[in-house]
C-alpha positions as CSV (number, residue, x, y, z in Angstrom):
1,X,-11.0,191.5,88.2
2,X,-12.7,189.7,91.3
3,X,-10.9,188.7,94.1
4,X,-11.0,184.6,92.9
5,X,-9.4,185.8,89.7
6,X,-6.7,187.7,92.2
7,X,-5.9,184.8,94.1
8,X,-6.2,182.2,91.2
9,X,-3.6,184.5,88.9
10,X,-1.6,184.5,92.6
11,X,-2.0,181.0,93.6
12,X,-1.8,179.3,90.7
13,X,2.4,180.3,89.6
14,X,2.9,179.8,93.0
15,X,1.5,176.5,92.9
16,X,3.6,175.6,89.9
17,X,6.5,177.4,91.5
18,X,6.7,174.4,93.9
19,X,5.8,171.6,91.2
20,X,9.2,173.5,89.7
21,X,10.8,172.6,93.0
22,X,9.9,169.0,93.1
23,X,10.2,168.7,89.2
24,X,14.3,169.7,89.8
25,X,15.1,166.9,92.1
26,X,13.5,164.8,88.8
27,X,15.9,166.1,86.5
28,X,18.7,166.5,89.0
29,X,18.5,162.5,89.7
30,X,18.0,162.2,85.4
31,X,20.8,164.4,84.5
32,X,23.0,162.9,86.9
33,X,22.7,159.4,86.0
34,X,21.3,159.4,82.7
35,X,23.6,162.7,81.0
36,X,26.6,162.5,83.5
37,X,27.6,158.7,84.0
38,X,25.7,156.9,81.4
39,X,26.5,159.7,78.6
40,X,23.4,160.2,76.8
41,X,23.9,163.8,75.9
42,X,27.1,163.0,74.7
43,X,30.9,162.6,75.9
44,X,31.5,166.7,76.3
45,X,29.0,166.7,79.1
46,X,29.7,163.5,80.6
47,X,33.4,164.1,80.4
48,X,33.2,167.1,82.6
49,X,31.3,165.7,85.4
50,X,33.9,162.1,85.3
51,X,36.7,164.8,85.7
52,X,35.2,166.1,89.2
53,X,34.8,162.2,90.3
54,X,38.4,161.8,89.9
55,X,39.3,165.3,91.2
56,X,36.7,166.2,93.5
57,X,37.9,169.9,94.0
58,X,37.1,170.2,90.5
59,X,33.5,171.9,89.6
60,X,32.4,172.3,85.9
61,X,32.7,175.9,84.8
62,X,29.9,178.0,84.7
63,X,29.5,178.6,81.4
64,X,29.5,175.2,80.8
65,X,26.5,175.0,83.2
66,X,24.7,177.5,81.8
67,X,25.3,176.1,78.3
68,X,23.4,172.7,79.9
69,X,20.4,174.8,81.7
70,X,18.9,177.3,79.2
71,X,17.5,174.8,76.9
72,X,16.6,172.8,79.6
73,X,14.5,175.5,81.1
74,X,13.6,177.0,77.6
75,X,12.5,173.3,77.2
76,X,10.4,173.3,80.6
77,X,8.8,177.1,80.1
78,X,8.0,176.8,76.2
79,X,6.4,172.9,76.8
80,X,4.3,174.5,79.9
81,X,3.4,177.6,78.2
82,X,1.9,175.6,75.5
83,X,-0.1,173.5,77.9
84,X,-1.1,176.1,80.6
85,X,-0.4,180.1,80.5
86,X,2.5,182.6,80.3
87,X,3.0,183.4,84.7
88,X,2.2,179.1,85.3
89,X,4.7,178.3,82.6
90,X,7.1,181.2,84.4
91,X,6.5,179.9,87.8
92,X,7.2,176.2,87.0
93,X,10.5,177.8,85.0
94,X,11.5,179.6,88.4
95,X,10.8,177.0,90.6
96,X,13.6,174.6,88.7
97,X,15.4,177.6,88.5
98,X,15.8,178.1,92.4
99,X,16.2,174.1,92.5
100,X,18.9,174.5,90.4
101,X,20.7,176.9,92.1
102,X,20.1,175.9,95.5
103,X,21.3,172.2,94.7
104,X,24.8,174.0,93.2
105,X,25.1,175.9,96.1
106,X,24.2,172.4,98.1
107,X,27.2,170.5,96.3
108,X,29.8,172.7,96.8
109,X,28.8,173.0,99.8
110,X,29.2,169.5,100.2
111,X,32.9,169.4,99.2
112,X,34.5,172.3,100.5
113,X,32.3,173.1,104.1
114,X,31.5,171.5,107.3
115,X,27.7,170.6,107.5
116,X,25.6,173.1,109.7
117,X,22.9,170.8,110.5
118,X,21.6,167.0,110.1
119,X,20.0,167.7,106.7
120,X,24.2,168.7,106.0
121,X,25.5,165.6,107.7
122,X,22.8,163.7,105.6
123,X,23.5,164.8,102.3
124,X,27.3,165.0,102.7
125,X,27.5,161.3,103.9
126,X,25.2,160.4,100.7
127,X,26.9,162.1,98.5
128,X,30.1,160.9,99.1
129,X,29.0,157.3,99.5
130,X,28.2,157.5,95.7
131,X,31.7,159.5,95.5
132,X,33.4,156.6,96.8
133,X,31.4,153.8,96.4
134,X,29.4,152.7,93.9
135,X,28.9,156.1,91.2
136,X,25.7,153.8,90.4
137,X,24.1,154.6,93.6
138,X,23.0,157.4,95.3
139,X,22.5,159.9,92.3
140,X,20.0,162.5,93.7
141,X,22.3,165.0,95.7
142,X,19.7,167.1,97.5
143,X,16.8,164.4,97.9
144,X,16.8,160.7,97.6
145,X,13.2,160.5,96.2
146,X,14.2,159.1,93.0
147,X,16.9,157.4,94.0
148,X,14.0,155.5,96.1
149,X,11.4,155.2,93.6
150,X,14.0,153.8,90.4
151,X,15.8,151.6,93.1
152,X,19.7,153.3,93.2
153,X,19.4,154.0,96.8
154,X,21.6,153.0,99.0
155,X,22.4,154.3,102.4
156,X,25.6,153.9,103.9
157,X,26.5,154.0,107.6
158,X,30.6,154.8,106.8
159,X,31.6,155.8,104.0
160,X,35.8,155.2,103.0
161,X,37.2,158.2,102.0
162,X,40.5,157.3,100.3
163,X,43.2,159.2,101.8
164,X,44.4,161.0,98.4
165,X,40.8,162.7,98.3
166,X,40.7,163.5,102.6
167,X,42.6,166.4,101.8
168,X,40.0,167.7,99.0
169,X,37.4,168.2,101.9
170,X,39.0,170.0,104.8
171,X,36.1,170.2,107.0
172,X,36.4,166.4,107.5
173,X,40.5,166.4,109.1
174,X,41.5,167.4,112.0
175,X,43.7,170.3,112.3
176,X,46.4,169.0,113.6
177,X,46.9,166.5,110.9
178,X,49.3,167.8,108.3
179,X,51.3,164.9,106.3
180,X,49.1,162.1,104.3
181,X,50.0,159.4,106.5
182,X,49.1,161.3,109.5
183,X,45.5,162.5,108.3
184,X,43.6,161.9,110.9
185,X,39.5,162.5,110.8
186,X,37.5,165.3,113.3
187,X,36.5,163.1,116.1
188,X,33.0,164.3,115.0
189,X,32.6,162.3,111.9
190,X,34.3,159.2,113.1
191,X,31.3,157.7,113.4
192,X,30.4,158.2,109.7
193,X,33.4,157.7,107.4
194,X,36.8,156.3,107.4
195,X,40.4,157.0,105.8
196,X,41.3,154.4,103.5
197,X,44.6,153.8,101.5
């Protein structure tokens, strides 16, 4: 084998390894609106994700997630194996994969943690906008790219958290709050959302 075979047979999965990354935040932003809100892979499916807008502690089990995302990777590696070879097809299958798994790891991070870093504060503040604003809006949860390009972007400065859901995300009280009527928000994120109700 020469050495541009070597780096081609390298170089190439790791190429589509990436085009796996950027191909997730496509059928994150699909699935979302598309499977989740507007139903079209049917009510089972849709029902489980309309359950965590109205309790947002509530996460779909994983073997319901896994039931969703092996024929949609089966889908993805046996369309691009017949189109390319065996380690591209496995590469683009990996790369949704890790896209997949990072963006669960992203969302329940979301909910249940403080944001480390302004990428955090970011997608926490989109997020929730489309939480509690319009579910229309805002459907990408880890990039806003196709929220851009199909025109269901829209950023909010402050988002209103009603006050039966402030309790669901505890890095957003203060401490000393305790009661419902006394919740009270972490002088750090003041500035971006507000207790309503």
């Amino acid at each position: 084998m020469t050495t541009t075979a070597l780096l081609l047979g390298l170089l190439l999965p790791g190429a589509a390894f990436a085009a796996g990354l950027i191909l997730w935040t496509f059928l994150e932003y699909v699935l979302h609106r598309f499977a989740f809100h507007e139903r079209m892979l049917g009510q089972r499916v849709a029902r489980e994700h309309l359950e965590h807008h109205a309790k947002v502690d509530h996460f779909a089990p994983l073997s319901h997630k896994v039931a969703l995302a092996v024929p949609v990777l089966g889908a993805i590696f046996g369309l691009a194996w017949l189109v390319t070879t065996a380690p591209i097809a496995a590469g683009l299958a990996l790369g949704v994969v890790t896209g997949w798994l990072s963006y669960e790891v992203l969302h329940r991070r979301i909910h249940v943690a403080a944001p480390l870093n302004a990428y955090g504060r970011w997608a926490r503040r989109h997020h929730l906008s489309h939480h509690f604003g319009n579910a229309k809006l805002n459907h990408g949860v880890s990039s806003p790219i196709w929220d851009h390009v199909f025109g269901t972007h829209a950023p909010r400065a402050t988002v209103l958290v009603p006050r039966r859901h402030a309790t669901k995300f505890p890095w957003l009280l203060d401490d000393a709050s305790r009661a419902p009527k006394e919740l009270a928000l972490q002088p750090s994120f003041t500035d971006n959302y507000r207790l309503v109700g």
